[in-house]
N, C-alpha and C positions, 0 to 999 in steps of 0.2 A: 832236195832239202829234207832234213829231219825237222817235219813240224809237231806240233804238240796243239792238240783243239783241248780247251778246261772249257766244265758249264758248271752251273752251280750243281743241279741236281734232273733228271730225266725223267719226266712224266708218260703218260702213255698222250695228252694231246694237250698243248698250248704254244701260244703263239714264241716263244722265248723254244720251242722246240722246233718251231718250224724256221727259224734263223739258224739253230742248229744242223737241220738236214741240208740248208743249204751249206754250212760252211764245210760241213763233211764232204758235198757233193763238190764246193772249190778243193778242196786239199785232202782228195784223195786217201792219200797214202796215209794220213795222218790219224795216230789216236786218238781217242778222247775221256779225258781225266775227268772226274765228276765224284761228288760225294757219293751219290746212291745212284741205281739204275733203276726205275722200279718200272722201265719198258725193255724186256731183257733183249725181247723179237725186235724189234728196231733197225738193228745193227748188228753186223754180222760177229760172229764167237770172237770172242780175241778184239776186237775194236773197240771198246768199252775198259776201261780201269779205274775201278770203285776205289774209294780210299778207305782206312782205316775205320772212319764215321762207318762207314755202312755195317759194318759189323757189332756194334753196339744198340741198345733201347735207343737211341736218340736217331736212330735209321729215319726217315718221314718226316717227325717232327721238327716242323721248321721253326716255328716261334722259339720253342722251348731249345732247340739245338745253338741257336744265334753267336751266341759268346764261344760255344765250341768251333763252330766252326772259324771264325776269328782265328783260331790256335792253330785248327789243321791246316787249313790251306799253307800258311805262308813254309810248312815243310812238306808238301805234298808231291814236292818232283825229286825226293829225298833219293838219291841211287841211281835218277835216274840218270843218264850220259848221252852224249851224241846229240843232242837238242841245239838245233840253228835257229828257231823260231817258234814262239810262245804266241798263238793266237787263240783270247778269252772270249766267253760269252758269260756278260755279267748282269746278273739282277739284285745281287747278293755281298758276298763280297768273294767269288770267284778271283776277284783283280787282285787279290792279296797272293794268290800263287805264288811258290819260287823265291819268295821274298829272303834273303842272304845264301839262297842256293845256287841260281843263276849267277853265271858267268856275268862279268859286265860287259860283254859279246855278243848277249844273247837278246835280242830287242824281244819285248814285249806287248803285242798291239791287243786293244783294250776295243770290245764292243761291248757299249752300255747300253743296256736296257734302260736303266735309270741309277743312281746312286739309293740305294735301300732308302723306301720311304716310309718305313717306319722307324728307321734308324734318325733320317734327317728332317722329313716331313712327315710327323703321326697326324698332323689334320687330317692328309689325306688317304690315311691307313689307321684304320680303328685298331688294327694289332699292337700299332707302336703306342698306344694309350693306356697300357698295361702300367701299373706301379714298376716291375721287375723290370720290362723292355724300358721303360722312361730312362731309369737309374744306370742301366746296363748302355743305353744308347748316350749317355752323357761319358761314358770311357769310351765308347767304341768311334765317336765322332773323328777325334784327335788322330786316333791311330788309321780308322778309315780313311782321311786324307791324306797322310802320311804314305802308306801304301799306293792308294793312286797317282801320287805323283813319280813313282818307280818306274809308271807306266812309259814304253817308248812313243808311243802315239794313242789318244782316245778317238771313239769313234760314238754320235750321239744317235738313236734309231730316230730322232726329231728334232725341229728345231726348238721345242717346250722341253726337250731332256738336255740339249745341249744349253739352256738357258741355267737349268738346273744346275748343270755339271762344274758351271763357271760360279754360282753362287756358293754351292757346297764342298769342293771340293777345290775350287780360284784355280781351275785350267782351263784349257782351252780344246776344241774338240771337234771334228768335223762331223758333220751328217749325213748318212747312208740309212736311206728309212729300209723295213726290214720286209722280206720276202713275202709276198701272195701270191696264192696260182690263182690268178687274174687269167691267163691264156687259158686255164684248163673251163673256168668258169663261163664265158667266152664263146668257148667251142661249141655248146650246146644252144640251139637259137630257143629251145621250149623244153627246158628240165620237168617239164610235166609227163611230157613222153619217157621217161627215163623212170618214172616212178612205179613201182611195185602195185599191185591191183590194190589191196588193202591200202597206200598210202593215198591212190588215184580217190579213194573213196571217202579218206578222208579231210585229202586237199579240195573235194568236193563238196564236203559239208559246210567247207567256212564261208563266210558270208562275202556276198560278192565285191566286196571293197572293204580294206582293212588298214590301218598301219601296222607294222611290224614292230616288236623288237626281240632280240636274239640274241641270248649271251649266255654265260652259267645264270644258273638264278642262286645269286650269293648277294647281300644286301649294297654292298659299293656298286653294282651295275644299274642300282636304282629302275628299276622294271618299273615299282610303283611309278614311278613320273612317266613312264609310256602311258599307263592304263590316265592318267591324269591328263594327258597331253589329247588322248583319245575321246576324254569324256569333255575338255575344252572345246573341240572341233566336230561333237557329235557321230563320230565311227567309231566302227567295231576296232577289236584289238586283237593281234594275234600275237601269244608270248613264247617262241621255241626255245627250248635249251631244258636243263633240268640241275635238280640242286638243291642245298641244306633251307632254301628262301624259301621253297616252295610253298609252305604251310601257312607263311603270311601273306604273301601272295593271293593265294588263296581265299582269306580272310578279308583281303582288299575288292578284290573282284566281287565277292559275295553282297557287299554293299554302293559296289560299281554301275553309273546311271549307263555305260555301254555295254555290250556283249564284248566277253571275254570269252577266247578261248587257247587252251595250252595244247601246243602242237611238244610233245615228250621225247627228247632224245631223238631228234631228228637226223634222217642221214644226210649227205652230203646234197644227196640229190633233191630232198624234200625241202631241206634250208634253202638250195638256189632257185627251186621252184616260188618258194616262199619270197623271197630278195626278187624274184622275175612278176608275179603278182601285187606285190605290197604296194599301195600308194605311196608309202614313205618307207623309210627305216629309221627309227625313233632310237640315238646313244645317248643317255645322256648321261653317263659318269664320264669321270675327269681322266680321261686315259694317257699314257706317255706315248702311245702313237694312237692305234687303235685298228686293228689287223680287220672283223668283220664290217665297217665302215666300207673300208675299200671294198672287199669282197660284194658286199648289198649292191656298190655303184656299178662293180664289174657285170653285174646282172642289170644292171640300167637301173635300179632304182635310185632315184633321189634320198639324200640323208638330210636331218635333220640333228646336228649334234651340239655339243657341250662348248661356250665361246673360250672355257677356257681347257687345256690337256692339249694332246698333238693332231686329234683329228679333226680338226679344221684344217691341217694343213694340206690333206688329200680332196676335203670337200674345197675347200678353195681352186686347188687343180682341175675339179670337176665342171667346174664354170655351172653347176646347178649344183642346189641345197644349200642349208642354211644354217647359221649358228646360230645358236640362244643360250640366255642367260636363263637357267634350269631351276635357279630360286625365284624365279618372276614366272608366274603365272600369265601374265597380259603379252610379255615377249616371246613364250612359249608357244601361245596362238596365234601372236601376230606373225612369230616365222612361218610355221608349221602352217597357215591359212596362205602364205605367199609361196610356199612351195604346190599344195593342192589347188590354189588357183590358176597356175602357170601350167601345169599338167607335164610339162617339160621331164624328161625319162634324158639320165647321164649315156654319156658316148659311149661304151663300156672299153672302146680301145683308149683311151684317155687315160685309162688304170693301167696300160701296161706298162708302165714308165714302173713299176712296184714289181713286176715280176720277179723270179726268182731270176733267171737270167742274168738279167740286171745286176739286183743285189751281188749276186758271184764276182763279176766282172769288176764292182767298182770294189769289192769287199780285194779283189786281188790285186788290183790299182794300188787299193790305198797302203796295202800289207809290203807289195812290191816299190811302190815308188821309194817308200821309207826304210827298206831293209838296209 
């Protein structure tokens, strides 16, 4: 088969990249089209085909590119030939692809991360609150649906996106939640022994019971309600990851009745050490699945998330942890105290239903059944 992998755009780490290394890793042989590459190393020479956009000031700039890309994609297989099948990874409007290019031969199967939420939901994207994105998302609505329905099959990473997918866009769409290395997390009974002397010293300093959380620290991941959640239930807090938040953060902890402390750009090994010690793991923004959830549980720890976004639908699977309503203070404690009271640590093989494995198998199911 000549297939064709499109994503919106290539980071060097998020979770919309790591559905991508899976989907390379089902379809092989196949390229992948993308507006910018800005992970060159990734992917081998030659497998990667940047469009037009990359070549222009509007390279990165994702807010301000929006409306451009609208234009590019639906000519962006322009020349190309020999294409049997169009397999997307969309956060964006990636699905717009090929739009009066393709053959009407050519099936088109659609993985959605979400339909753009600041195009359709700016509640829950402070981006789309913009005067210019508001005005701009009131044209692009019409044509955005328009386009997805070109689609030969949609595929939802949850059941909160495929709920979405049918409100904004009035299709219908199956669900295939999206790859973890759950197995690799797994394999290690004590990521403590796997850490570096300097990090051993410093996973030694933190206080002997903590809750986690662990994300970018950008303001939508709400960290602050970790440190809130910790100072409800009287333990320390530990915050990993790193990012433009930091500073406020910072300013929060500073007036914080718990000890606070930032573990910085953590490696892989130090986060699952961290997810293996943590009494909890504390999400609480609204996420369309929510990739480190799983990962915390695959380390056995208990989560405590958001009642509403996709990751409930994994702590559900977990038969431990808890949802909360993340603007109530009283429900925040009363979860989070029935999780620390039960002391109950998740299966961690109970995550592997998430592996990447997985994902590949159903991801060629669903491509193959409908070809």
């Amino acid at each position: 088969m000549h297939d064709v992998l499109v994503h919106d755009w290539i980071e060097t780490n998020g979770g919309a990249e790591k559905v991508l290394d899976s989907l390379v890793a089902a379809f092989p042989e196949a390229n992948v089209l993308t507006l910018w590459n800005d992970a060159p190393e990734r992917y081998p020479a030659g497998k990667v085909i940047e469009s037009p956009l990359a070549r222009t000031p509007l390279r990165g700039r994702k807010a301000l590119s929006v409306p451009f890309q609208a234009l590019a994609w639906p000519a962006a297989l322009m020349g190309r030939t020999h294409i049997d099948r169009v397999i997307v990874s969309s956060h964006l409007f990636a699905h717009h692809v090929g739009r009066n290019i393709l053959r009407a031969s050519v099936p088109k199967f659609v993985y959605v991360h979400t339909p753009a939420r600041y195009v359709w939901e700016p509640d829950l994207d402070k981006r789309g609150n913009h005067p210019l994105v508001r005005s701009a998302s009131a044209i692009l609505r019409p044509v955005d649906k328009a386009r997805a329905k070109r689609a030969t099959s949609l595929a939802a990473n949850s059941e909160f996106v495929r709920d979405r997918i049918g409100r904004c866009w009035d299709m219908n769409s199956t669900v295939i939640h999206p790859p973890v290395d759950t197995t690799r997390i797994r394999s290690v009974d004590n990521w403590n022994e796997r850490l570096t002397s300097s990090e051993r010293a410093e996973m030694d300093a933190l206080p002997g019971e903590f809750i986690l959380g662990a994300s970018r620290f950008v303001p939508y991941k709400r960290l602050d309600l970790v440190i809130a959640a910790g100072e409800l239930v009287d333990l320390p807090v530990v915050l990993a990851g790193s990012g433009p938040d930091l500073e406020r953060l910072t300013q929060i902890v500073s007036e914080a009745s718990v000890p606070v402390t930032f573990v910085s750009s953590p490696s892989d090994a130090m986060l699952f050490s961290l997810y293996q010690r943590a009494r909890a793991y504390v999400f609480p923004p609204v996420e369309d699945f929510g990739i480190m959830p799983v990962e915390a549980m695959a380390a056995g720890a208990p989560v405590l998330c958001n009642v509403l976004g996709g990751a409930g639908e994994s702590v559900g699977l977990a038969n431990v942890g808890e949802r909360a309503n993340f603007s109530d203070p009283a429900d925040i404690k009363f979860k989070l105290s029935k999780i620390l009271e039960s002391e109950k640590r998740v299966t961690p093989s109970l995550m592997d239903a998430f592996a990447p494995e997985h994902f590949q198998r159903k991801v060629k199911a669903w491509v193959d059944r409908l070809d």
